[in-house]
Chimera marker file (.cmm) of the C-alpha trace (Angstrom):
<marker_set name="trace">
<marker id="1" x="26.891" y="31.815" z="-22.120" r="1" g="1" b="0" radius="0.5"/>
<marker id="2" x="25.261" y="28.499" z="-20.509" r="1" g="1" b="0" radius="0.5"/>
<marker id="3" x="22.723" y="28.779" z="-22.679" r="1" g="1" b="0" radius="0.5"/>
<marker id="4" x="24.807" y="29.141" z="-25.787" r="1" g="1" b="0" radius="0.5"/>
<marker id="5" x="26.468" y="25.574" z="-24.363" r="1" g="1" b="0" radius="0.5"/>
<marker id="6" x="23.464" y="23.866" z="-23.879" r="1" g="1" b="0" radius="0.5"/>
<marker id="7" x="21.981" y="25.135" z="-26.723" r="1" g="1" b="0" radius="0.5"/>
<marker id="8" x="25.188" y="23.935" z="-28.872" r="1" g="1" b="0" radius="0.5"/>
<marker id="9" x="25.604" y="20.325" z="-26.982" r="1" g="1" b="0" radius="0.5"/>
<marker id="10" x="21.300" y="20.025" z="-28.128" r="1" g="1" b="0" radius="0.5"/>
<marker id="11" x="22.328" y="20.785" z="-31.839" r="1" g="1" b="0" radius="0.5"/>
<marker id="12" x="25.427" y="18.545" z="-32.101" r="1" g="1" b="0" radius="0.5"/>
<marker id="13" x="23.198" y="15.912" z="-30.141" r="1" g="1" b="0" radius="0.5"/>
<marker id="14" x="20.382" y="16.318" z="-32.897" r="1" g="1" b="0" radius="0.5"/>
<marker id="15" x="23.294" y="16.068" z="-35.807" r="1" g="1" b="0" radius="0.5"/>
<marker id="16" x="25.015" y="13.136" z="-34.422" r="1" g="1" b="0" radius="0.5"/>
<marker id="17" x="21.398" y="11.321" z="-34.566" r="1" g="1" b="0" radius="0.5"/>
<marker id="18" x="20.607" y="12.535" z="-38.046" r="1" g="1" b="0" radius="0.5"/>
<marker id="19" x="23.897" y="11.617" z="-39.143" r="1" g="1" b="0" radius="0.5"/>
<marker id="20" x="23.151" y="7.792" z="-37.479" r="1" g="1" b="0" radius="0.5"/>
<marker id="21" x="19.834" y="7.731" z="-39.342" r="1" g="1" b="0" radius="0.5"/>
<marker id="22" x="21.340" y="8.864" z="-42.739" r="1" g="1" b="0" radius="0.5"/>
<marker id="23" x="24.150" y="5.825" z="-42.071" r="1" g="1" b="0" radius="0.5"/>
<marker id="24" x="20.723" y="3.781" z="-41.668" r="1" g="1" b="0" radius="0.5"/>
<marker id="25" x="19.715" y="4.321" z="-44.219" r="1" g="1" b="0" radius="0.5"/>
<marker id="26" x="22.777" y="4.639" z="-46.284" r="1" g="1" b="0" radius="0.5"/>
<marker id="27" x="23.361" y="0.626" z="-45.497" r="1" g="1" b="0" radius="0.5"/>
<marker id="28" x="19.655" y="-0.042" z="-46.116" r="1" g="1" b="0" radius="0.5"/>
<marker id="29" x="19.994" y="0.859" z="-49.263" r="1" g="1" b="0" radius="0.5"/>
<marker id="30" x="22.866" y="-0.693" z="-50.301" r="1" g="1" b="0" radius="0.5"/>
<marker id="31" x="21.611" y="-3.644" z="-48.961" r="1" g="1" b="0" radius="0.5"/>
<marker id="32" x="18.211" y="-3.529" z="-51.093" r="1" g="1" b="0" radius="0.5"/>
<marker id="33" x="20.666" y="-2.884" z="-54.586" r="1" g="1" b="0" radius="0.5"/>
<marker id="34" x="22.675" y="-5.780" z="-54.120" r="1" g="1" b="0" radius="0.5"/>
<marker id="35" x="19.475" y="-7.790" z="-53.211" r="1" g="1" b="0" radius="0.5"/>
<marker id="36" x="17.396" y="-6.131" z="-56.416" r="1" g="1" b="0" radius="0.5"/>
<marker id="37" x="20.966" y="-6.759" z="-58.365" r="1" g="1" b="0" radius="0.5"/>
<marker id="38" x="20.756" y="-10.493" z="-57.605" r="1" g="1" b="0" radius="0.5"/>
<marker id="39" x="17.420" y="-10.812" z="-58.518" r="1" g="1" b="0" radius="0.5"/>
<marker id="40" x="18.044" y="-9.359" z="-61.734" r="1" g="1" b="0" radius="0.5"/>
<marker id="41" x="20.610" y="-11.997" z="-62.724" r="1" g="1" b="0" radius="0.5"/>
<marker id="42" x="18.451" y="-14.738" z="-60.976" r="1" g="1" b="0" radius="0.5"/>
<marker id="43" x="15.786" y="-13.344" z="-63.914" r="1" g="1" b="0" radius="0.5"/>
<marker id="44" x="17.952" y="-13.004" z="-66.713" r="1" g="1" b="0" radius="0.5"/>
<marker id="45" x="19.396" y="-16.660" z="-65.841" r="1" g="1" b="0" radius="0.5"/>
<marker id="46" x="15.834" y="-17.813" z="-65.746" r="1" g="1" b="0" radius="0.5"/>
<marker id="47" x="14.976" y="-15.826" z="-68.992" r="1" g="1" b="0" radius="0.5"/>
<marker id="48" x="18.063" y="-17.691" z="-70.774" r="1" g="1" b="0" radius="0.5"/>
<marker id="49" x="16.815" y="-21.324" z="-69.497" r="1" g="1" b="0" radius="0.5"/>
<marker id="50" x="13.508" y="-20.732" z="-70.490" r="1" g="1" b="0" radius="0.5"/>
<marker id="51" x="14.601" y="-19.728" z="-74.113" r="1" g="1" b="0" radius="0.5"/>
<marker id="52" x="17.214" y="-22.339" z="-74.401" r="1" g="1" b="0" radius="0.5"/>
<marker id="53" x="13.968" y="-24.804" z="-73.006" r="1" g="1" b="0" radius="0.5"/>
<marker id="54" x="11.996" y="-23.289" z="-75.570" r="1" g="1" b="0" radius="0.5"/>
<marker id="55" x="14.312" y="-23.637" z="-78.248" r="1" g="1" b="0" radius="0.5"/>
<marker id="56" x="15.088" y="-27.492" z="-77.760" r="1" g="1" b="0" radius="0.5"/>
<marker id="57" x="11.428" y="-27.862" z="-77.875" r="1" g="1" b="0" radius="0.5"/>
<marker id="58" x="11.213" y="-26.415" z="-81.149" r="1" g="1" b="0" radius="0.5"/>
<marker id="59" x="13.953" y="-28.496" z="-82.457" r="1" g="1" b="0" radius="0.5"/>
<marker id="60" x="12.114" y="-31.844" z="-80.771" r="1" g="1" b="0" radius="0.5"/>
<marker id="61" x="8.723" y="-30.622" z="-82.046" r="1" g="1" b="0" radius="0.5"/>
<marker id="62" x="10.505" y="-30.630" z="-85.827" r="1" g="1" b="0" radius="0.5"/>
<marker id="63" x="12.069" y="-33.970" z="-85.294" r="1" g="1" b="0" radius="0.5"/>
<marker id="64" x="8.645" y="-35.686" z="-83.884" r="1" g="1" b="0" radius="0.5"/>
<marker id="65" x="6.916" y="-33.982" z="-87.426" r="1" g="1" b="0" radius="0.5"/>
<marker id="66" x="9.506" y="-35.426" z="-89.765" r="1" g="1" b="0" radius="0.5"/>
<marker id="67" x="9.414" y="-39.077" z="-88.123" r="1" g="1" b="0" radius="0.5"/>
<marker id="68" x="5.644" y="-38.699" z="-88.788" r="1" g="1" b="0" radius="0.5"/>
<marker id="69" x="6.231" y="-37.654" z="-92.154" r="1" g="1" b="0" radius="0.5"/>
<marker id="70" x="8.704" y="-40.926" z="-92.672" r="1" g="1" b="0" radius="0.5"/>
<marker id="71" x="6.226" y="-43.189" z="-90.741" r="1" g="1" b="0" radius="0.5"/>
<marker id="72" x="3.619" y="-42.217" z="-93.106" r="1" g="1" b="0" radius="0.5"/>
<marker id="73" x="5.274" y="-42.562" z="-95.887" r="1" g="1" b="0" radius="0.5"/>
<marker id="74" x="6.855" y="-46.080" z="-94.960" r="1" g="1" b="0" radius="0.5"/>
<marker id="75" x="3.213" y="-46.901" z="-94.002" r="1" g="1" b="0" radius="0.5"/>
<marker id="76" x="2.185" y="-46.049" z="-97.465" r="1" g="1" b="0" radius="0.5"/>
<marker id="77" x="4.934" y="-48.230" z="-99.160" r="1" g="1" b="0" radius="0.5"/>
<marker id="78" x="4.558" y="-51.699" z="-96.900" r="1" g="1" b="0" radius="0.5"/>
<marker id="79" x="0.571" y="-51.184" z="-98.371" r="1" g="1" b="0" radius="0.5"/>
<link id1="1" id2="2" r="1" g="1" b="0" radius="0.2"/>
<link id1="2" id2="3" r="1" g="1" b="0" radius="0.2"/>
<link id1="3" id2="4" r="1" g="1" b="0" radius="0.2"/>
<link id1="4" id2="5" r="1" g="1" b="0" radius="0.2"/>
<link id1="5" id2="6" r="1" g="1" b="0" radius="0.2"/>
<link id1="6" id2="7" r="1" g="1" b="0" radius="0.2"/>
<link id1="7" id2="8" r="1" g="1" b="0" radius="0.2"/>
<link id1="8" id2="9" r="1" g="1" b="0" radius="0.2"/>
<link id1="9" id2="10" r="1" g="1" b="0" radius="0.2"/>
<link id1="10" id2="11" r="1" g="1" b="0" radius="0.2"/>
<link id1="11" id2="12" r="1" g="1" b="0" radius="0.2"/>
<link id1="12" id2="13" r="1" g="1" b="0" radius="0.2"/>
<link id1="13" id2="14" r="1" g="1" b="0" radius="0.2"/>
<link id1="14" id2="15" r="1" g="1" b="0" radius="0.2"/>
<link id1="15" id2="16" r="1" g="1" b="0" radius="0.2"/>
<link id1="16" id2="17" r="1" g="1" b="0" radius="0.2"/>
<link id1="17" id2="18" r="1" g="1" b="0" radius="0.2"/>
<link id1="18" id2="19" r="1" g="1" b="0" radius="0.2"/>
<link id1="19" id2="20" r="1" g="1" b="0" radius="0.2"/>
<link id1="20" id2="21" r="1" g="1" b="0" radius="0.2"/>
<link id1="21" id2="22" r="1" g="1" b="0" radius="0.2"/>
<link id1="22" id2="23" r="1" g="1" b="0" radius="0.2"/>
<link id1="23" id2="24" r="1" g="1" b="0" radius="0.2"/>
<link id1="24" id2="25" r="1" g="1" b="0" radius="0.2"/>
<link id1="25" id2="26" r="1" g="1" b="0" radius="0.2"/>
<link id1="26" id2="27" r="1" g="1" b="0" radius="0.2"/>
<link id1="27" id2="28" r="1" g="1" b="0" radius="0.2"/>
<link id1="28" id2="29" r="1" g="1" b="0" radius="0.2"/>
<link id1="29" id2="30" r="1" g="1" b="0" radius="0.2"/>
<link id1="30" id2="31" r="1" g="1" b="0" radius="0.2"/>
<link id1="31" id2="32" r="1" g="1" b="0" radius="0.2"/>
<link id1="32" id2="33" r="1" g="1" b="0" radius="0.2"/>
<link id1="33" id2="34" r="1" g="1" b="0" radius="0.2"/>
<link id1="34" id2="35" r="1" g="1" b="0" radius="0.2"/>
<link id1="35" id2="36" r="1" g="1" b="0" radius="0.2"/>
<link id1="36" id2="37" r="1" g="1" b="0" radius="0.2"/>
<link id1="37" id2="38" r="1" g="1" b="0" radius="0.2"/>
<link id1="38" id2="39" r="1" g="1" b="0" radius="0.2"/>
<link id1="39" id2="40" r="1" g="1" b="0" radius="0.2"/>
<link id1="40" id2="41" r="1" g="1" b="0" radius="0.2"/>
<link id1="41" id2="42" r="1" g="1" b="0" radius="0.2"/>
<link id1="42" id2="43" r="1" g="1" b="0" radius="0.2"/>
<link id1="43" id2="44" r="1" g="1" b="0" radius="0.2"/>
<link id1="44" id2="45" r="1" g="1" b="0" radius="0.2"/>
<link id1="45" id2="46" r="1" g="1" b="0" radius="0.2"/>
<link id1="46" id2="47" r="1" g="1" b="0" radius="0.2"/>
<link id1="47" id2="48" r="1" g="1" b="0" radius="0.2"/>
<link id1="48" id2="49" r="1" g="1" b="0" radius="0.2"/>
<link id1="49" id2="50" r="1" g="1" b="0" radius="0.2"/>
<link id1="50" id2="51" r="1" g="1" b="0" radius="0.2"/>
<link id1="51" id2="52" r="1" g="1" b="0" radius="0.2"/>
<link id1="52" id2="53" r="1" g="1" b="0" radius="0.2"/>
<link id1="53" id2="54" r="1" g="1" b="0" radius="0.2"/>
<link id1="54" id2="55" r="1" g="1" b="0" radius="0.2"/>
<link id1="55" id2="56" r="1" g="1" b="0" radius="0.2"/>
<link id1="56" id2="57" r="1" g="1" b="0" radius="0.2"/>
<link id1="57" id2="58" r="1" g="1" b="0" radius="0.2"/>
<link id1="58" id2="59" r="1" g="1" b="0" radius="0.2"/>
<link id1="59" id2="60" r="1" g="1" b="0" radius="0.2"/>
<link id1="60" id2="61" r="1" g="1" b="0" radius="0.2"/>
<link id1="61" id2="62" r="1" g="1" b="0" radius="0.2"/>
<link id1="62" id2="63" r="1" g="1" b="0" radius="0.2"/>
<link id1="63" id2="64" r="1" g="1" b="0" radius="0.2"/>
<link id1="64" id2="65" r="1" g="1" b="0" radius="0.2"/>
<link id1="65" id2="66" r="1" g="1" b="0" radius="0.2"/>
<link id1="66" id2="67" r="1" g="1" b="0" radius="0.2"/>
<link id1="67" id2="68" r="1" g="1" b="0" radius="0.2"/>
<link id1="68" id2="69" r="1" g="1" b="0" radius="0.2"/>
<link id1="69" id2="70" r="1" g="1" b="0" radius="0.2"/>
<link id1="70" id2="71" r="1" g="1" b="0" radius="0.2"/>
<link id1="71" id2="72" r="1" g="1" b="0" radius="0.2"/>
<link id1="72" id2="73" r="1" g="1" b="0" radius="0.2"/>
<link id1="73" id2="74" r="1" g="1" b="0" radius="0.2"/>
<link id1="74" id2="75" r="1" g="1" b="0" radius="0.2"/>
<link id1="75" id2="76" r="1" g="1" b="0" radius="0.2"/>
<link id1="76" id2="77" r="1" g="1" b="0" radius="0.2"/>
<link id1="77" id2="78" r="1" g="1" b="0" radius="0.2"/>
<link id1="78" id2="79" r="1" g="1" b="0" radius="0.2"/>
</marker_set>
């Protein structure tokens, strides 16, 4: 019957550490989603700067090639 105790106190020893290093784990885990779940939104932020960025450079780049345009053609008149 002492054995059956010992043997019994052993296993609930071994559980109670398994269980620890599941809850280890457990908050690890959660800890590395919300971390990879920030990141994501810091990217799609950056993604939405970089095409907003992008798309006021287009818009600039048109306005610079139409002044040309009218400079040249001014140029051509004052001749």
């Amino acid at each position: 019957m002492l054995q059956a105790q010992t043997i019994a106190a052993q296993s609930d020893k071994r559980q109670r550490q398994f269980d620890k290093s599941i809850d280890d784990w457990k908050r690890k885990v959660a800890d590395l989603q919300g971390e990879l779940e920030l990141a994501q939104r810091d990217s799609r932020d950056h993604a939405a700067e970089v095409y907003r960025q992008r798309a006021q450079m287009d818009d600039n780049n048109d306005i610079i090639e139409s002044l040309k345009r009218e400079n040249k053609n001014l140029a051509g008149i004052k001749r």
